[in-house]
C-alpha positions as CSV (number, residue, x, y, z in Angstrom):
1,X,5.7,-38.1,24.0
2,X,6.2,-35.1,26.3
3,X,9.0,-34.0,23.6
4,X,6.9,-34.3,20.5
5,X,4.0,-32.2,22.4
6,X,6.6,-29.4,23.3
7,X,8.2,-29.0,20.0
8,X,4.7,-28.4,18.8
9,X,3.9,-26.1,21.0
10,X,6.9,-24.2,20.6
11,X,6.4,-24.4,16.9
12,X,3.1,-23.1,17.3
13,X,4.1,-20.1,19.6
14,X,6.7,-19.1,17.2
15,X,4.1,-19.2,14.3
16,X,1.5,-16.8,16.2
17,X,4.1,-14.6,16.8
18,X,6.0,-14.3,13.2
19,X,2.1,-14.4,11.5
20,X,2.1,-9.9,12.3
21,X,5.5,-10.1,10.7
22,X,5.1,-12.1,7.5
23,X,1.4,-10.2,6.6
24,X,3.4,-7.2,6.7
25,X,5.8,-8.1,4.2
26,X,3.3,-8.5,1.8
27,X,0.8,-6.3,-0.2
28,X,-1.6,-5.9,-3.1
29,X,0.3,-5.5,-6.2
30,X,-1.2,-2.8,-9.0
31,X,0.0,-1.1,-11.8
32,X,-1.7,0.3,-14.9
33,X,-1.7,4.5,-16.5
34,X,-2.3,7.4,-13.7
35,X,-5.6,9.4,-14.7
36,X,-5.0,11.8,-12.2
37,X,-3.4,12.7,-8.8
38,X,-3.7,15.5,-6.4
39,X,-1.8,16.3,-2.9
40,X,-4.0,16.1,0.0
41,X,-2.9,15.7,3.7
42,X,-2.2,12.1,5.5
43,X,-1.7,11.3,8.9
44,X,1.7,10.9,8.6
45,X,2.1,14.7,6.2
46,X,1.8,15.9,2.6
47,X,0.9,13.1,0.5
48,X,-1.0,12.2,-3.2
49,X,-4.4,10.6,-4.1
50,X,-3.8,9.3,-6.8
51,X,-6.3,7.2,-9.3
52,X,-5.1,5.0,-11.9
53,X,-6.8,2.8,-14.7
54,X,-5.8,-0.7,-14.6
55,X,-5.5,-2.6,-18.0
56,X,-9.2,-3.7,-18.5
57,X,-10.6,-2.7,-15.0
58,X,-12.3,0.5,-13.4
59,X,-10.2,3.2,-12.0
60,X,-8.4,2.3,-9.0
61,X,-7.4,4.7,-6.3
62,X,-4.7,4.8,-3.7
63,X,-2.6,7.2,-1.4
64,X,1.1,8.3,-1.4
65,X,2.3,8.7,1.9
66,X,5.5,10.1,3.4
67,X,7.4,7.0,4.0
68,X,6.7,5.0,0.7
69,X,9.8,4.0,-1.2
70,X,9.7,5.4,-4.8
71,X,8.3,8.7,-5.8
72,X,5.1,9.9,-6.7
73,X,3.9,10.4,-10.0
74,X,4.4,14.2,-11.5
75,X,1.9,14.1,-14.1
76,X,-0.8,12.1,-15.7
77,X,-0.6,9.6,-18.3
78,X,2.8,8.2,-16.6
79,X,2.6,4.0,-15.6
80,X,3.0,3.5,-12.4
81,X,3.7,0.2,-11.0
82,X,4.2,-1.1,-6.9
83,X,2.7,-2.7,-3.8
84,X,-0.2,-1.4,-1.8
85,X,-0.8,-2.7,2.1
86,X,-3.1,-1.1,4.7
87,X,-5.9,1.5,4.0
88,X,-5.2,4.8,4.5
89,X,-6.8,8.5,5.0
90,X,-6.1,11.1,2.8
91,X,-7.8,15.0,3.4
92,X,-8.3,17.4,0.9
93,X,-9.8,20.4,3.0
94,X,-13.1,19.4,4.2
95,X,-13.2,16.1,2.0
96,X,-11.6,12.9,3.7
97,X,-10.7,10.0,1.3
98,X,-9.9,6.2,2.6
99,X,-8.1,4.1,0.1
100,X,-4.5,1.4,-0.1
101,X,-1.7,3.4,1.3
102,X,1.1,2.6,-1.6
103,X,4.2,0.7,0.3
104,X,6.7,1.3,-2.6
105,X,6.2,2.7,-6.5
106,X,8.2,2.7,-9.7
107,X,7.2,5.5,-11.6
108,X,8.2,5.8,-15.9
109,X,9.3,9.1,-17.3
């Protein structure tokens, strides 16, 4: 008895602790045609807004960050396709923007 109530325990304990880790690991996926992007300035340095049009759905926006794996898009009408995790600031001057910082990107030619 006091064996089986340990092992759960423990296994509990180790399952609070690795929740941070696995929610991490995952994100929002999107992909669809870039309508536009512009560089504005993150918390982390020089970054992109950048909006894109799903297939079928309103415009979407989200930030490229310094630190997201893949590139950012150079001009409009390219597909872009990736992962986006925790919301993000973007500034453009006095404007502030809040949207999915992008975790990693594949950008076509």
């Amino acid at each position: 008895m006091h064996r089986s109530r340990t092992f759960i325990e423990g296994l509990l304990i180790a399952a609070a602790l690795l929740v941070p880790l696995t929610a991490f690991a995952f994100g929002t996926s999107f992909g669809g045609r870039v309508l536009f992007e512009f560089p504005c300035l993150t918390p982390s340095g020089p970054g992109f807004f950048i909006t894109i049009l799903p297939a079928g759905l309103f415009p979407v926006s989200y930030i490229w960050a310094p630190g997201t794996v893949g590139l950012p898009p150079t001009h409009t009408g390219q597909e872009i396709l990736g992962l986006a995790d925790t919301p993000y600031g973007c500034s453009v001057g006095l404007a502030h923007f809040v949207s999915q910082r992008i975790q990693f990107d594949g950008v076509s030619l």
